[in-house]
C-alpha positions as CSV (number, residue, x, y, z in Angstrom):
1,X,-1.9,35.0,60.3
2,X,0.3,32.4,58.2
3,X,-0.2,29.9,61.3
4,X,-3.9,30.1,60.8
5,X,-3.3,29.1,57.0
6,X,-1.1,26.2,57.3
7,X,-3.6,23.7,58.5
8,X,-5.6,24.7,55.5
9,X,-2.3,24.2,53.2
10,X,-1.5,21.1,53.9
11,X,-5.4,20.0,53.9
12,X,-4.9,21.4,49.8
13,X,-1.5,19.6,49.3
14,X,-2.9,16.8,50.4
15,X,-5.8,16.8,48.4
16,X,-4.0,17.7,45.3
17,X,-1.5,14.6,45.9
18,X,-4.3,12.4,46.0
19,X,-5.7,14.1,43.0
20,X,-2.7,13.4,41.1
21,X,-2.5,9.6,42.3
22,X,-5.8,9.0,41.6
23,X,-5.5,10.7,38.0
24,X,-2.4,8.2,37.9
25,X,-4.1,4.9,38.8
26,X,-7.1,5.8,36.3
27,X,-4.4,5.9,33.6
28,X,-2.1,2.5,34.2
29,X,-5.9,0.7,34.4
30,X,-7.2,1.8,30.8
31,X,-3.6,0.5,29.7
32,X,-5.0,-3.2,29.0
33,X,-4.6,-5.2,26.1
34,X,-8.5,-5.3,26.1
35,X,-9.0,-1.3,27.3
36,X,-6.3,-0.6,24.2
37,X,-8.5,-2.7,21.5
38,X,-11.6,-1.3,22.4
39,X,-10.3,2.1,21.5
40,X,-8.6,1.1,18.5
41,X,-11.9,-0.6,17.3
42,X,-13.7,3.0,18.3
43,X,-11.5,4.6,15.7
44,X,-12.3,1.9,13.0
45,X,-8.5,0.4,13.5
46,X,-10.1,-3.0,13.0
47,X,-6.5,-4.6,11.6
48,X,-4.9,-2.8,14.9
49,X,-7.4,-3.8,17.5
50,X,-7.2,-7.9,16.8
51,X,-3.7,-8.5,18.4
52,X,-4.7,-6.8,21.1
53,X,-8.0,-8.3,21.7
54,X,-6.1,-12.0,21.2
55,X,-4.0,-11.1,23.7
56,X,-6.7,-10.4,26.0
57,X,-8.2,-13.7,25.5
58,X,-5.0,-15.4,26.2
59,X,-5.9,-14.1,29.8
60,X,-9.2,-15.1,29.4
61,X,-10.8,-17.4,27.1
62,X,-14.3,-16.5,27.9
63,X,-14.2,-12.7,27.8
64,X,-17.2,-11.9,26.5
65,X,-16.2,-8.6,25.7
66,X,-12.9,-9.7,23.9
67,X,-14.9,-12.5,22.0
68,X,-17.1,-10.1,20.7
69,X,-14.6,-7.5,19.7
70,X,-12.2,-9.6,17.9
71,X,-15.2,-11.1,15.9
72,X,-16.6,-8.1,14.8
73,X,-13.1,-6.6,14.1
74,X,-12.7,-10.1,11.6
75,X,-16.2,-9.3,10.3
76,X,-15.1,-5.2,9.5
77,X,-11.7,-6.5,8.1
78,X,-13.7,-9.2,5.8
79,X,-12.0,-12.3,7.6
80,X,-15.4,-13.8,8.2
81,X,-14.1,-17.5,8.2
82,X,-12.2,-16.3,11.3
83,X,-15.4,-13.9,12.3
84,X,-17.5,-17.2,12.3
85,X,-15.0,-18.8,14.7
86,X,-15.2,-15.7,17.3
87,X,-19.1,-15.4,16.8
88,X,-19.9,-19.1,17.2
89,X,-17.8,-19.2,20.6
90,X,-19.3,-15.9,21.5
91,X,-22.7,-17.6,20.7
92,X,-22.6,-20.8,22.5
93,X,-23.0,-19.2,25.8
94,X,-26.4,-18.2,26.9
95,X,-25.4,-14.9,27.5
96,X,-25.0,-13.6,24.2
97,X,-27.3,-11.1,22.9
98,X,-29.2,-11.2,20.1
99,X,-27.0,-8.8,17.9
100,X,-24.6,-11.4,18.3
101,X,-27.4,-14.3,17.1
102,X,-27.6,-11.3,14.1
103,X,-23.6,-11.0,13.3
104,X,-23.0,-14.7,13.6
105,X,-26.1,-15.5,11.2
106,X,-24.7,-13.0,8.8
107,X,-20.9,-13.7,8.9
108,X,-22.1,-18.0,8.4
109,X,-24.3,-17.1,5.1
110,X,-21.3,-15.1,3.9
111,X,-19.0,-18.1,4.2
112,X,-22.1,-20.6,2.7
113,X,-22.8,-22.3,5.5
114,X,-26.7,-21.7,4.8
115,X,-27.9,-24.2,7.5
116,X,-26.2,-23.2,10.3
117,X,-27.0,-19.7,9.3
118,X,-30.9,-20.3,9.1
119,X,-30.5,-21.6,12.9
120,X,-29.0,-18.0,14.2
121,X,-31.6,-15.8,11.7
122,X,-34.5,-17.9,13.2
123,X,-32.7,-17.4,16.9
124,X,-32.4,-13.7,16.4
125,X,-35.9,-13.4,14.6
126,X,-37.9,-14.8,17.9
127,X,-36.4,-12.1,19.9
128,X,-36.8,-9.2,17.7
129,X,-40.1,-9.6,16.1
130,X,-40.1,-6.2,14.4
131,X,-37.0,-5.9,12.7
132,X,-37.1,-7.4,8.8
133,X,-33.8,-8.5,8.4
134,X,-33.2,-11.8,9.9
135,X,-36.8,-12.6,7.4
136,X,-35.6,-11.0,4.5
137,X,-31.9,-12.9,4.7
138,X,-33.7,-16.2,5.4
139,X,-36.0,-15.6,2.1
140,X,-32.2,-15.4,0.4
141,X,-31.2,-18.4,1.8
142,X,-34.3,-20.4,0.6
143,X,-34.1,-18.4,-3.0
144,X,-30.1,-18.9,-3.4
145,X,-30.4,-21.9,-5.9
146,X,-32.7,-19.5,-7.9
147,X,-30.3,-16.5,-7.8
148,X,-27.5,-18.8,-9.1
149,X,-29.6,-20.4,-11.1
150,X,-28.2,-18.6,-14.6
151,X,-24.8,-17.6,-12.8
152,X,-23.1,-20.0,-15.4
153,X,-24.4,-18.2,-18.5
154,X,-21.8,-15.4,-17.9
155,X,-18.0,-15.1,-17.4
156,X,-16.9,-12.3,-15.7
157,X,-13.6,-11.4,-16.7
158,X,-11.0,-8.6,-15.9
159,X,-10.5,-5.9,-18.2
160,X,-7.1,-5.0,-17.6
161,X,-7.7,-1.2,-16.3
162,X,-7.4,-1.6,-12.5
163,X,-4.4,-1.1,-10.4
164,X,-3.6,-2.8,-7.6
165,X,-4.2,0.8,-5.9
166,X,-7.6,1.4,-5.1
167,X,-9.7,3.7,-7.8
168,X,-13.7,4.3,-7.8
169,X,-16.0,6.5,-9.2
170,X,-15.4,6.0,-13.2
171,X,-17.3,9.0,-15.1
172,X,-18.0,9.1,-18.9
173,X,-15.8,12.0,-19.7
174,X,-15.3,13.8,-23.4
175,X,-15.8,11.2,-26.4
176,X,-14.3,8.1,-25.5
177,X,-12.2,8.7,-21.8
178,X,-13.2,8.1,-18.5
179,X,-12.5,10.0,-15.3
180,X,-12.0,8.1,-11.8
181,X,-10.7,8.7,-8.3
182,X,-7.6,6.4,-7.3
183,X,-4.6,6.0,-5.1
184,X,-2.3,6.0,-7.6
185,X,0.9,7.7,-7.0
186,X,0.8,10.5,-10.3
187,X,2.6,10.0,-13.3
């Protein structure tokens, strides 16, 4: 009886070896500069995922997928001069998509650049007729010298109450005190 099963054994073994390789293999390939970013971006580790995705360009300039990461982890982490850079490369191809059109539109009226931005809002807007935005932005961008208009009648100043911790949330509380939420270490 124990001759019969030992064709059948080895048929297991060997299917559980080349479980394990295969298991193996899977696991060195999702080790990549650009397989590592994409996870770290997943978990909002913007700051964490750009060195990575640089790296990954280094291999190859025209990654679309790298391009596109390391933009939008520039656009999360407020580095939208550097954003711009990433978009606009990302852009220039004719393969982009019109989310990208979108972000780079977006990330150029952040840094000013009005005219360039009008050119991706109107890019985007042709391709998707029903969403409002890419309008809407380009009405701002028309109306900007009216919304700064009177910005020079007021002077914004700091009052001296903010840490360099970060604190939000300020309440009215009792007569004359205020209660807020902060990092500050206690004391």
């Amino acid at each position: 009886m124990v001759v019969y099963f030992y064709p059948m054994m080895r048929k297991i073994i060997s299917l559980l070896i080349l479980c394990f390789l295969s298991v193996a293999v899977v696991s060195a390939q999702d080790n990549s500069p650009l397989a590592r970013a994409r996870k770290l971006q997943r978990l909002l580790a913007y700051h964490d995922a750009i060195p990575l995705y640089q790296k990954a360009l280094e291999h190859d300039s025209l990654n679309k997928e790298a391009l596109r990461g390391i933009a939008e982890c520039y656009r999360m982490t407020a580095q939208t001069e550097l954003a711009a850079v990433y978009y606009l490369k990302l852009v220039g191809d004719t393969a982009s998509t019109s989310s990208d059109k979108f972000r780079t539109a977006q990330v150029l009226m952040s840094n000013g650049d009005y005219d360039a931005a009008k050119k991706y809002f109107d890019a985007y807007a042709i391709t998707s007729t029903g969403d409002e935005r890419a309008k809407n932005s380009l009405e701002a961008i028309n109306r900007m010298e009216e919304f700064l208009r009177d910005s020079t009648l007021y002077t914004i100043s700091d009052p001296g109450i903010n840490s360099g911790q970060s604190e939000f949330s300020p309440a009215p509380f009792a007569t004359n005190g205020y209660v807020f939420v902060s990092s500050r270490a206690s004391g």
